[in-house]
Residue frames as qw, qx, qy, qz and C-alpha x, y, z in Angstrom:
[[0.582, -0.249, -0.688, 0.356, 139.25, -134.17, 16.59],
 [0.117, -0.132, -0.271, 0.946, 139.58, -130.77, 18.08],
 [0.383, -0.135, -0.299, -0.863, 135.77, -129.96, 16.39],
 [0.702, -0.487, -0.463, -0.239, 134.05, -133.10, 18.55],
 [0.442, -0.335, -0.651, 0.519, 135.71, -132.13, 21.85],
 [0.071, 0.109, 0.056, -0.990, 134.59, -128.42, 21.22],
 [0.617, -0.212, -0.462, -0.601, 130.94, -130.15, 20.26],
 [0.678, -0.489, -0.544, 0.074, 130.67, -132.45, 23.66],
 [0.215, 0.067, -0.290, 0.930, 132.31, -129.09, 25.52],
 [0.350, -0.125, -0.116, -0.921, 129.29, -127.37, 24.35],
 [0.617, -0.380, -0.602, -0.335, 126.46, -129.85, 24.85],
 [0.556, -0.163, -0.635, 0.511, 127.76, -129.85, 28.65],
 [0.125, -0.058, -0.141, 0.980, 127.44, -126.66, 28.85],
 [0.453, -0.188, -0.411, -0.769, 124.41, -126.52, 27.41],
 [0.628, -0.398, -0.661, -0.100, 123.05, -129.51, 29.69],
 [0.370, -0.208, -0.472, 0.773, 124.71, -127.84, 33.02],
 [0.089, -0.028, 0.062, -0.994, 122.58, -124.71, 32.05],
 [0.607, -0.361, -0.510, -0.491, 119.27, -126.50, 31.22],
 [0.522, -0.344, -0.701, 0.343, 119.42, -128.33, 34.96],
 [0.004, -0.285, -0.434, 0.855, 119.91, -124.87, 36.95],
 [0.335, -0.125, -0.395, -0.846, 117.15, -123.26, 34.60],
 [0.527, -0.248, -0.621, -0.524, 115.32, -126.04, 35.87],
 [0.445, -0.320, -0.559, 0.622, 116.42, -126.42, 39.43],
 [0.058, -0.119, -0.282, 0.950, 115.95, -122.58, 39.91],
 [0.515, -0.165, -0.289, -0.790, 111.81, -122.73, 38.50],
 [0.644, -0.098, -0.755, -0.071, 111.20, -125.82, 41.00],
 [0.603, -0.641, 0.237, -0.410, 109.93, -125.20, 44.68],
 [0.661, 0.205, -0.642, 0.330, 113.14, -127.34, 46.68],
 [0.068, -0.408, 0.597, -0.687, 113.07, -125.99, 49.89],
 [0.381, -0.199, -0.891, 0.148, 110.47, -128.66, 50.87],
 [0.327, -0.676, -0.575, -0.324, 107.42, -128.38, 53.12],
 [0.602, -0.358, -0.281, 0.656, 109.66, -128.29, 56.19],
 [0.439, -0.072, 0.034, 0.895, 110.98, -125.16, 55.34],
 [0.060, -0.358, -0.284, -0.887, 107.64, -123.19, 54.47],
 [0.647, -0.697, -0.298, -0.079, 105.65, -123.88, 57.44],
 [0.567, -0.606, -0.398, 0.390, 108.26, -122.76, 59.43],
 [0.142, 0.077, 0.177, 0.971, 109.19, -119.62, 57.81],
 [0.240, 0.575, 0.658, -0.422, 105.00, -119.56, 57.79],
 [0.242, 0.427, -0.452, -0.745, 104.81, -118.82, 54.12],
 [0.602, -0.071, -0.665, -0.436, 102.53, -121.89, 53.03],
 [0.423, -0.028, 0.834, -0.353, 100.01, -124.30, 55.12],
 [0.451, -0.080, -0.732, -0.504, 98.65, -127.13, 54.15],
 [0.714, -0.293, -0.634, -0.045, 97.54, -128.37, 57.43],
 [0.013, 0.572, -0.630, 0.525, 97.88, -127.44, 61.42],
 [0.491, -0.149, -0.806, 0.295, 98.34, -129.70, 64.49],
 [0.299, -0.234, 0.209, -0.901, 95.76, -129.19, 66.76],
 [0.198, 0.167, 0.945, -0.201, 93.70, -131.42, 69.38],
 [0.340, 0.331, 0.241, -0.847, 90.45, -129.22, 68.57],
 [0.486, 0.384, 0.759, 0.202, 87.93, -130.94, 66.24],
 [0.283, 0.764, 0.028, -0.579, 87.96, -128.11, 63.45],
 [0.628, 0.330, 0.695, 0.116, 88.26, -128.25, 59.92],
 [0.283, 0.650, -0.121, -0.694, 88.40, -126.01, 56.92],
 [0.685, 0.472, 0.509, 0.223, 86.45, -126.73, 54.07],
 [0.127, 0.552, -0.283, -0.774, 87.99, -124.54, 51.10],
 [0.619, 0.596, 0.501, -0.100, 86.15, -124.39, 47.63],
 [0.290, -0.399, 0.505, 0.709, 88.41, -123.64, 44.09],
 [0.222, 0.034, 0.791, 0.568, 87.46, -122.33, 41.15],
 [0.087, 0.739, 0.668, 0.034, 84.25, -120.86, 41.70],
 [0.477, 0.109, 0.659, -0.571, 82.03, -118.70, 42.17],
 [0.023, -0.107, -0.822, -0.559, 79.39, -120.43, 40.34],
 [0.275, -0.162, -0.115, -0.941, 75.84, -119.29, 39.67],
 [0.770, -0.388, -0.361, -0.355, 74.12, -122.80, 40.51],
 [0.813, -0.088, -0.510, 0.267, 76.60, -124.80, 42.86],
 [0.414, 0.084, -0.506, 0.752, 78.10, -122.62, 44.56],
 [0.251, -0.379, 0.125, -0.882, 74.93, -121.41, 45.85],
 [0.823, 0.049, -0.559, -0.086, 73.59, -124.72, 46.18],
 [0.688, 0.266, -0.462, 0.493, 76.41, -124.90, 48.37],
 [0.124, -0.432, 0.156, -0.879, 75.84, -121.80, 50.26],
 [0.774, -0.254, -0.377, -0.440, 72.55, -123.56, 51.28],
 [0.840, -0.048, -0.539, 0.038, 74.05, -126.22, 52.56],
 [0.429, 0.177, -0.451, 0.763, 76.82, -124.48, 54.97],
 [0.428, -0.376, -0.111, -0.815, 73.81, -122.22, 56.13],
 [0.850, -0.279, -0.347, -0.283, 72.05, -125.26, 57.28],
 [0.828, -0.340, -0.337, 0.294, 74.82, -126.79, 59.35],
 [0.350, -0.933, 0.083, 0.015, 76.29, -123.63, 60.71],
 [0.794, -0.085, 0.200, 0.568, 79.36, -124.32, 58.69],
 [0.095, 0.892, -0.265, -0.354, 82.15, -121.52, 57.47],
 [0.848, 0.278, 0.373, 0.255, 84.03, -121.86, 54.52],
 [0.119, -0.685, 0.320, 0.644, 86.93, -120.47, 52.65],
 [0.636, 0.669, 0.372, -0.095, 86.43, -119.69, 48.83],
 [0.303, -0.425, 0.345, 0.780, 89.34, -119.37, 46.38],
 [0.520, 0.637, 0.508, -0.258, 87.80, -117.61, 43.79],
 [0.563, 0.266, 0.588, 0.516, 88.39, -117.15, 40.32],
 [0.007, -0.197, 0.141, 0.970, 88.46, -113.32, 38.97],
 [0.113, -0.049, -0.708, -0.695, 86.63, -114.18, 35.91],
 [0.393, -0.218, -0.877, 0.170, 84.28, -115.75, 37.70],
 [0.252, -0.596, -0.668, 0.368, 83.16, -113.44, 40.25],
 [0.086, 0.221, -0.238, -0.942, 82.67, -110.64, 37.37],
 [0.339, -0.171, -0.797, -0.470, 80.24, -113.40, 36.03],
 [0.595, -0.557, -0.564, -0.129, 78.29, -113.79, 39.53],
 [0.019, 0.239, -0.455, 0.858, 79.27, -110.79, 42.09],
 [0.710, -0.479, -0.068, -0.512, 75.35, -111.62, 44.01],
 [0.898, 0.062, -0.406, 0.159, 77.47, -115.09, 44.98],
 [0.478, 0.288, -0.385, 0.735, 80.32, -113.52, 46.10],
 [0.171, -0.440, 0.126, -0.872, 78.73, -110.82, 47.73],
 [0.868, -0.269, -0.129, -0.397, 76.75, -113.69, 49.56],
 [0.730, 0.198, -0.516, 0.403, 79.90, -115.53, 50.18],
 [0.097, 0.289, -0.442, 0.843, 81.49, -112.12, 52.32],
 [0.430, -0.396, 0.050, -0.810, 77.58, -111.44, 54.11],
 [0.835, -0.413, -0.137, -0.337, 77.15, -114.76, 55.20],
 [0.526, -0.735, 0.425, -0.043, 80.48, -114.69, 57.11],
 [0.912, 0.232, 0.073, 0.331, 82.80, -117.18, 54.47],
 [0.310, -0.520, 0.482, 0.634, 86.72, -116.25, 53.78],
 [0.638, 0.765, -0.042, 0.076, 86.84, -115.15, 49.90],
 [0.620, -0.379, 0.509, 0.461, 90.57, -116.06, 49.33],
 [0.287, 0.680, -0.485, -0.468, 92.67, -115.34, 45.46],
 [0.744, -0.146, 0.634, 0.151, 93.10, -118.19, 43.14],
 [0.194, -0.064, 0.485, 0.850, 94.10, -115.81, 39.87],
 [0.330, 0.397, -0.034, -0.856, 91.97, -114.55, 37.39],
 [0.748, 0.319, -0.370, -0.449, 91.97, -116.84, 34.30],
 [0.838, -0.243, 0.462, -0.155, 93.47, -120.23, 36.09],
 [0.694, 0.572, -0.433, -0.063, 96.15, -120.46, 33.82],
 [0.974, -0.079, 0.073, 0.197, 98.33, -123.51, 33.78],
 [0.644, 0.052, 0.035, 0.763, 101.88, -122.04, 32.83],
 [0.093, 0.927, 0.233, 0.280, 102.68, -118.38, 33.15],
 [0.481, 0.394, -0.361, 0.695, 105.52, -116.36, 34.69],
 [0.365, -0.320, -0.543, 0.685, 105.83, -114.98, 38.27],
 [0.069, 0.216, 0.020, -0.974, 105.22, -111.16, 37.30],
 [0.363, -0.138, -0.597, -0.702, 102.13, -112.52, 35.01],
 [0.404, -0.427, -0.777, 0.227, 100.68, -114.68, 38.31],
 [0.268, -0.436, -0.575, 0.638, 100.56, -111.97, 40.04],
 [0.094, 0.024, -0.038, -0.995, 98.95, -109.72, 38.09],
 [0.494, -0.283, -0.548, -0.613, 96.24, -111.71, 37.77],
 [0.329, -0.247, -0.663, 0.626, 96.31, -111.83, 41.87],
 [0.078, -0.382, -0.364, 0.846, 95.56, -108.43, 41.58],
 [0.475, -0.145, -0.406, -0.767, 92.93, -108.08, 39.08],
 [0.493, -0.402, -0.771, -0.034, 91.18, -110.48, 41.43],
 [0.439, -0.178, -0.459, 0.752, 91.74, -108.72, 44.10],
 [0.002, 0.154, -0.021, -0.988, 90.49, -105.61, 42.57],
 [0.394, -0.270, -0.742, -0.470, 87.62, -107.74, 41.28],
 [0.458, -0.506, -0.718, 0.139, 86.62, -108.66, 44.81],
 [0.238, -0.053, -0.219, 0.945, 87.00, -105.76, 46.43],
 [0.222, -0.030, -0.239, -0.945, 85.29, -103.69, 44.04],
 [0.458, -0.348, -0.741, -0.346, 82.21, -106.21, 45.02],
 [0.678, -0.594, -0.428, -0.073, 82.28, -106.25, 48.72],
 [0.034, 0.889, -0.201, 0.410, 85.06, -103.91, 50.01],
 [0.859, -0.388, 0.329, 0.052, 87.19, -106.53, 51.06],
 [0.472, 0.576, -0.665, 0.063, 90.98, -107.52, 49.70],
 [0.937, -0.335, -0.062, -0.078, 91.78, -110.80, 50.32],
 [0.037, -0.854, 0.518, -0.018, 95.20, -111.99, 51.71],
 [0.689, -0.259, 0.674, -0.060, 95.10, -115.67, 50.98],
 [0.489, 0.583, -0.405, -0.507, 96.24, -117.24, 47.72],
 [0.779, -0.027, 0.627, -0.015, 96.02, -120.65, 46.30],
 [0.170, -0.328, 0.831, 0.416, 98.46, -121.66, 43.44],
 [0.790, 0.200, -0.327, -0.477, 96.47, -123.12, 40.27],
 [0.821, 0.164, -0.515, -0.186, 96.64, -126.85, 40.93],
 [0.794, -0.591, 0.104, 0.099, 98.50, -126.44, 43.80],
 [0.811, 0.390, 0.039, 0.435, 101.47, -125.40, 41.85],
 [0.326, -0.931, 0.009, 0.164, 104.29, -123.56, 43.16],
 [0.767, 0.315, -0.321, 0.458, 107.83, -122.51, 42.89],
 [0.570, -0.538, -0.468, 0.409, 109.93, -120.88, 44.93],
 [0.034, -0.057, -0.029, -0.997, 110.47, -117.29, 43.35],
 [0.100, -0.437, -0.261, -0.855, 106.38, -117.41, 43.51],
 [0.559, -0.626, -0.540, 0.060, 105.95, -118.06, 46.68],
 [0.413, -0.271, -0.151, 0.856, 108.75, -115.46, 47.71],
 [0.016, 0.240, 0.160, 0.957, 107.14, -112.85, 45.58],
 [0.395, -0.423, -0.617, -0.534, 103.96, -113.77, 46.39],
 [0.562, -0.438, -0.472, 0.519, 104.94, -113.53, 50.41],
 [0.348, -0.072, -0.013, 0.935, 106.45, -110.23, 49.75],
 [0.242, -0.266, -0.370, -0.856, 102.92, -108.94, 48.60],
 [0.247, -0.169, 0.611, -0.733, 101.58, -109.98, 52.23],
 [0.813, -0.137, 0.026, -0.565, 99.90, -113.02, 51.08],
 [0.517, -0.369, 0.771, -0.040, 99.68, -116.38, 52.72],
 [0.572, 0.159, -0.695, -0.406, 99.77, -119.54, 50.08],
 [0.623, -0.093, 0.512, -0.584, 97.26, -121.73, 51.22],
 [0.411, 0.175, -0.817, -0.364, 97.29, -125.26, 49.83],
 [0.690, -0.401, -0.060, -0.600, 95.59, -128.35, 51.30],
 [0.788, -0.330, 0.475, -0.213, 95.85, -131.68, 53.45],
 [0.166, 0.421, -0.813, -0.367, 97.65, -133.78, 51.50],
 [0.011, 0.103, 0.989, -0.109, 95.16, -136.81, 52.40],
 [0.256, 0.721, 0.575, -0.290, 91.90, -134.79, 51.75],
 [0.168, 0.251, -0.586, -0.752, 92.27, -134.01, 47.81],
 [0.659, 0.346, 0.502, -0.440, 88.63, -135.04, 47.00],
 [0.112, -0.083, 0.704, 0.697, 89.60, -134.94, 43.39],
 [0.477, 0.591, 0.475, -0.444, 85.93, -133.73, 42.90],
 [0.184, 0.685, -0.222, -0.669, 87.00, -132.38, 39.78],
 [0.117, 0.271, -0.914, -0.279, 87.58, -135.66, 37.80],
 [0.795, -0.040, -0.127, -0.591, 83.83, -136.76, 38.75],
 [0.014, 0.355, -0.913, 0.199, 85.12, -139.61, 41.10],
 [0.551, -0.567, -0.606, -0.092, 81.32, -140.87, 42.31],
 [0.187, -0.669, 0.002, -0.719, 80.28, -139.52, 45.27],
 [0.927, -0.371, -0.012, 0.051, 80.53, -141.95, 47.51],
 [0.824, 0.104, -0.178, 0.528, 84.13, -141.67, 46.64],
 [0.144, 0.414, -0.267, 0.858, 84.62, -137.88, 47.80],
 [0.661, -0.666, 0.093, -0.333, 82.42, -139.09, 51.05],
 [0.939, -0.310, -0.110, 0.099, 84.47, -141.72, 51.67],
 [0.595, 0.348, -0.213, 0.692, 88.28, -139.71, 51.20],
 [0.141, -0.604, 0.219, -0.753, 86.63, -137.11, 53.53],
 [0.825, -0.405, -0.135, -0.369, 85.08, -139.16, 55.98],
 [0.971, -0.072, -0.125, 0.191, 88.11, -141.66, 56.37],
 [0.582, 0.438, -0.187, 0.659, 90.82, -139.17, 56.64],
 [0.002, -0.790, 0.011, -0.613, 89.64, -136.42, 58.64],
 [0.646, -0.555, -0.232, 0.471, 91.38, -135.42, 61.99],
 [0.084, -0.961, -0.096, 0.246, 91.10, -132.06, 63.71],
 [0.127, -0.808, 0.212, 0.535, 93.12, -129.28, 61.53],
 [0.553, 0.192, 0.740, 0.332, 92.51, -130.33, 58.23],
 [0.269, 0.630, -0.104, -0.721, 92.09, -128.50, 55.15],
 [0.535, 0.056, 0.773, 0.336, 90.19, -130.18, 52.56],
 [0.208, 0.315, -0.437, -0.817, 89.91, -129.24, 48.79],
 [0.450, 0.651, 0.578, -0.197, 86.54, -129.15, 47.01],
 [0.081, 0.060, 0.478, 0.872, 85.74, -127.48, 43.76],
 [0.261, 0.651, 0.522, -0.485, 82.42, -125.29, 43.45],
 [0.385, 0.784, -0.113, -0.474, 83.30, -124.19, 39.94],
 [0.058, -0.347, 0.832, 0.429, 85.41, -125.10, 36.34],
 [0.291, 0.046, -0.864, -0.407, 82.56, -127.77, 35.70],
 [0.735, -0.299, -0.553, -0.252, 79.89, -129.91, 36.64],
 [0.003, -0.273, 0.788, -0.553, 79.92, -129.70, 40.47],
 [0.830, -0.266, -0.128, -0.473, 76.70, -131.82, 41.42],
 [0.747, 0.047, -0.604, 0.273, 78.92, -134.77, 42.49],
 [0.294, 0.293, -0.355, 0.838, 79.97, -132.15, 45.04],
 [0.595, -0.363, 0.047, -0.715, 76.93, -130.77, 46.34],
 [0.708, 0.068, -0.622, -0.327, 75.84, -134.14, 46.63],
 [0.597, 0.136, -0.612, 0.500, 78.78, -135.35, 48.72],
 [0.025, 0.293, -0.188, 0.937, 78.45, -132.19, 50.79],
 [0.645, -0.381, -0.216, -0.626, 74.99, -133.59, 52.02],
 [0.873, -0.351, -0.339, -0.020, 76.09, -136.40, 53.54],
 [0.629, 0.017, -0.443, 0.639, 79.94, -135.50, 54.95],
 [0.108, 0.441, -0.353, 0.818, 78.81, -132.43, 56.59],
 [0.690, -0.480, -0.035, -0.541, 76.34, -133.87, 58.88],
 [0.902, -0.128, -0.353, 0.214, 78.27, -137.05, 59.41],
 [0.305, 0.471, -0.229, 0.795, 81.37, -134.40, 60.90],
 [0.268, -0.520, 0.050, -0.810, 79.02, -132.75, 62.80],
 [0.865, -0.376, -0.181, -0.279, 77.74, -135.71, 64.40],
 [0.793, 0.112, -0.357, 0.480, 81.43, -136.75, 64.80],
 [0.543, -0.674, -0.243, 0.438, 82.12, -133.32, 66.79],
 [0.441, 0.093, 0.226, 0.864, 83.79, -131.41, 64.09],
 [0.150, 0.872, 0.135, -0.447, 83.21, -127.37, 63.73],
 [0.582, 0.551, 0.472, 0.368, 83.80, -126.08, 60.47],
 [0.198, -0.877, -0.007, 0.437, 86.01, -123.09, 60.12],
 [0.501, 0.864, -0.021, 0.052, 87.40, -120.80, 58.05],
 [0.829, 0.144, -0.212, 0.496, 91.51, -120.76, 57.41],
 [0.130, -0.663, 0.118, -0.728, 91.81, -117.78, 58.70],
 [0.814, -0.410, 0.005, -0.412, 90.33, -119.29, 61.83],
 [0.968, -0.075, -0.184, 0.156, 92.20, -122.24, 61.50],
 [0.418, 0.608, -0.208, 0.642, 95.40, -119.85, 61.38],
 [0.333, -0.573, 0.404, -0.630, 94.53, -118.16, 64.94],
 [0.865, -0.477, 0.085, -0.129, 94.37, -121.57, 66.58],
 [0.873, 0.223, -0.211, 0.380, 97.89, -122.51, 64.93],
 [0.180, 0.674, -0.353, 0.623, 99.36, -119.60, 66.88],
 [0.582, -0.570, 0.159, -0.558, 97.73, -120.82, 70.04],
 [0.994, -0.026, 0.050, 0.097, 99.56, -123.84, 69.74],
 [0.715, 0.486, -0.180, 0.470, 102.25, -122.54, 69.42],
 [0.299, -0.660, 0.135, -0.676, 102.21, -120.14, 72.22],
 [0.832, -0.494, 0.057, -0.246, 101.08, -122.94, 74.36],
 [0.906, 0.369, -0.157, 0.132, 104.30, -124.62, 73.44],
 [0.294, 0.589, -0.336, 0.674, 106.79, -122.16, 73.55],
 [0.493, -0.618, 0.032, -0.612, 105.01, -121.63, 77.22],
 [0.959, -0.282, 0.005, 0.030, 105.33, -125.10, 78.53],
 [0.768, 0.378, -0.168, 0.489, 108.98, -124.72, 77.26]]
């Protein structure tokens, strides 16, 4: 008797420890709490018809020039999380990214799916050191693989003076899954309103769906009234809103 209350002791114990373990590797503090600490944006409030397109996973050697093109044409800026590996494979890209005025932003090295805080961030900085070494720039924006986070790496990942930069929650194009194109005009089209940040993919796979898309939503925008800015950008109007605020107050 005394051997199964000392066996369901333990299993308690054992189940009490698995939960924190798992509580304490989960981001809890909620969105609330990282916008206003100003450690993550997905999004700012703002009458101004602006926009940031950001682009994950790239560079690539056809699309994402492709791309390039396209922004060129409509006098659009863009922010580029880019992929270490990636822009060892195609530094002319990159280097074309920085010259024709885009944000180059971190989004690791090898885009791993599981990995440890101290391991994330080294592969921060081998990007980092990647991009640099291309165009004498260090970026200071970082985007989570998938959009994954917790809250020791966003704390560490603050502490190394960068911002985590996710996206709109209502402008996930899911380009990546090869939706039709018509379907990543019509999630971008139908959603957008001023201080958005929607997610594209210019790399990982097959981006033609993209491009595609990219023909028809950035004129339609344009015609709508929207300007096309980098997060960075988008960042210096969220302060101005705020400002005004605090002012009126």
């Amino acid at each position: 008797m005394k051997s199964k209350y000392i066996f369901v002791f333990t299993i308690c114990i054992l189940f009490v420890s698995f939960f924190f373990l798992i509580k304490s590797t989960l981001a809890d503090k909620g969105r609330k709490y990282y916008e206003e600490a100003g450690y993550i944006v997905w999004d700012i409030k703002t009458k101004k018809k602006i926009v940031a397109l950001t682009f994950d996973d790239g560079p690539h050697p056809t699309y994402t020039a492709e791309i390039l093109d396209l922004l060129s044409k409509y006098d659009a800026k863009a922010t580029f999380f880019i992929l270490g590996k990636n822009a060892e494979k195609s530094p002319q890209v990159v280097l074309r990214m920085y010259e024709e005025g885009h944000e180059l932003a971190n989004h690791t090295y090898t885009h791993p799916l599981k990995g440890s805080v101290s391991q994330i961030l080294k592969e921060i900085k081998k990007t980092n050191e990647t991009i640099y070494s291309i165009t004498g720039f260090t970026p200071t924006l970082f985007r989570p693989v998938e959009g994954r986070y917790t809250d020791g790496l966003v704390n560490e990942v603050v502490k190394e003076g960068y911002k985590v930069v996710m996206w709109s929650w209502h402008q996930d194009t899911r380009d990546w899954d090869d939706p039709g194109v018509n379907k990543i005009v019509n999630t971008v089209l139908k959603g957008t309103k001023p201080g958005d940040v929607i997610l594209f993919h210019d790399g990982g796979s097959d981006r033609k769906q993209t491009v595609k898309a990219l023909e028809k939503i950035l004129p339609e925008l344009q015609k709508k009234g929207y300007k096309f800015v980098t997060i960075s950008e988008l960042l210096k109007e969220q302060e101005m809103v705020k400002k005004e605020i605090k002012g009126k107050k």
